[in-house]
C-alpha positions, 0 to 999 in steps of 0.5 A, a space after each residue: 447509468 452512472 460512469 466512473 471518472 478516472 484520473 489521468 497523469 495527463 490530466 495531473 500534469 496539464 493543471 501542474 503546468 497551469 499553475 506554473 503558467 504555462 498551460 501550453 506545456 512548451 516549458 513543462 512538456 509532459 516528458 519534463 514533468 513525469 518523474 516528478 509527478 513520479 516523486 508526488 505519487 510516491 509521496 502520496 503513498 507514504 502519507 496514505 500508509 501512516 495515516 492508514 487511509 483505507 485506500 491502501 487496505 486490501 485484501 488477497 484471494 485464497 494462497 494455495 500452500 503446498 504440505 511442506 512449504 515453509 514460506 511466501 516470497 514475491 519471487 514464488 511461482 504461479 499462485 503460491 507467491 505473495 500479491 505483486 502489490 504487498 507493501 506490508 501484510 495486516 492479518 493473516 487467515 488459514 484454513 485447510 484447502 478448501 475448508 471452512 472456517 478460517 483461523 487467524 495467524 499470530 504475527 510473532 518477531 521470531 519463529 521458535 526453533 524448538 517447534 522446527 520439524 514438527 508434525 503439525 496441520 497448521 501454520 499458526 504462528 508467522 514472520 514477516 523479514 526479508 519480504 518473505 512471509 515464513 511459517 513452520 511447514 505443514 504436513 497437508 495442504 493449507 490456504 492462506 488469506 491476507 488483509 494488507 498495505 498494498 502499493 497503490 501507484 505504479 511507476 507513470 511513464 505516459 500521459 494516458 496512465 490512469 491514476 487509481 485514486 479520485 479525490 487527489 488531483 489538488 494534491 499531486 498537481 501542487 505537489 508536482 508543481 512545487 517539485 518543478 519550482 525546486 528542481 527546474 525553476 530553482 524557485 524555492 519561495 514559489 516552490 514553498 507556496 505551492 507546497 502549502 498549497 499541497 498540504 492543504 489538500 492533502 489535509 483534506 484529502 486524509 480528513 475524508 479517509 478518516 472520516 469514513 473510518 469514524 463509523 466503524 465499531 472496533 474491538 479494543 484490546 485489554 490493556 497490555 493484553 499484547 505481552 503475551 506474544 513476548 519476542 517468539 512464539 
């Protein structure tokens, strides 16, 4: 039976001090080298979100949405809130409660205020401002389903912490290492170094990404076919 490699912030850090030759970590403890491997997730997730590297594309279960609410916040209560891990939403679903098939929402820069009020069964339109996702209220009960960028990494404070990414140790251990150069060695040649070296596997690393994505048949929208969502629906 196969059985899955998981990546730990201890193991990212015992080759960072390794590259900064000091495997034994008595310079670059673990304590010394977590807010900057901190620093190179964070970098990593930015990279991943403009190159949209599907690994930080996901999808929500269904959001109940009560008739009469307006909108979807992180500070929402229990399953009527937004997923803990959104950074910005791709596409939206709805359906009645329950109901089959989905219908996809339209992403518009505004809400028109002239349909405020309205007896209406459906969402249709929506905002994304404010980390709120906001819609014209419905008179009965809806779910809401979304694909969307989610925040891969959490904040790592223990060696143990697991990593939710293969592939990425080259590029955060370099990373980390050039932060250690920079911030604590104050050795920016050597720090340049080992942040070519990080590009070089980041290169990689996105290539793979990519790659996946060649096979994927998407629809093309018609030229200028997007004018018609104007400024507000």
């Amino acid at each position: 039976m196969a059985t899955t490699i998981e990546l730990t912030a201890g193991q990212v850090m015992d080759r960072a001090a390794s590259i900064m030759n000091n495997p034994s970590k008595s310079v670059y403890p673990y304590s010394v080298q977590l807010p900057y491997l901190n620093m190179a997730l964070q970098d990593l997730q930015e990279f991943y979100e403009q190159n949209e590297i599907p690994v930080v594309a996901t999808g929500s279960a269904a959001i109940p949405v009560p008739a009469g609410t307006d909108h979807l916040a992180f500070a929402d209560s229990g399953t009527t809130r937004l997923p803990d891990d959104l950074i910005e939403p791709s596409v939206l679903w709805e359906r009645q409660a329950g109901i089959n098939p989905y219908t996809i929402m339209t992403r518009v820069d505004f809400l028109d205020q002239a349909l405020a009020g309205q007896e209406i069964n459906q969402f249709i339109w929506y905002v994304w401002e404010e980390n709120q996702i906001k819609f014209f209220a419905a008179n009965q009960d809806n779910e809401i389903k979304m694909n969307y960028i989610r925040n891969l990494f959490v904040t790592v404070d223990d060696p143990t912490d697991i990593i939710a990414i293969t592939n990425g140790i080259g590029y955060l251990a370099n990373r980390t290492a050039r932060h250690l150069c920079y911030f604590i060695a104050e050795n920016p040649t050597r720090g340049d170094v080992l942040n070519n070296d990080a590009i070089g596997s980041l290169d990689r690393l996105l290539s793979i990404g990519t790659k996946g994505r060649q096979q994927i048949i998407t629809r093309r929208r018609p030229f200028r076919a997007g004018y018609k969502r104007g400024t507000f629906i």
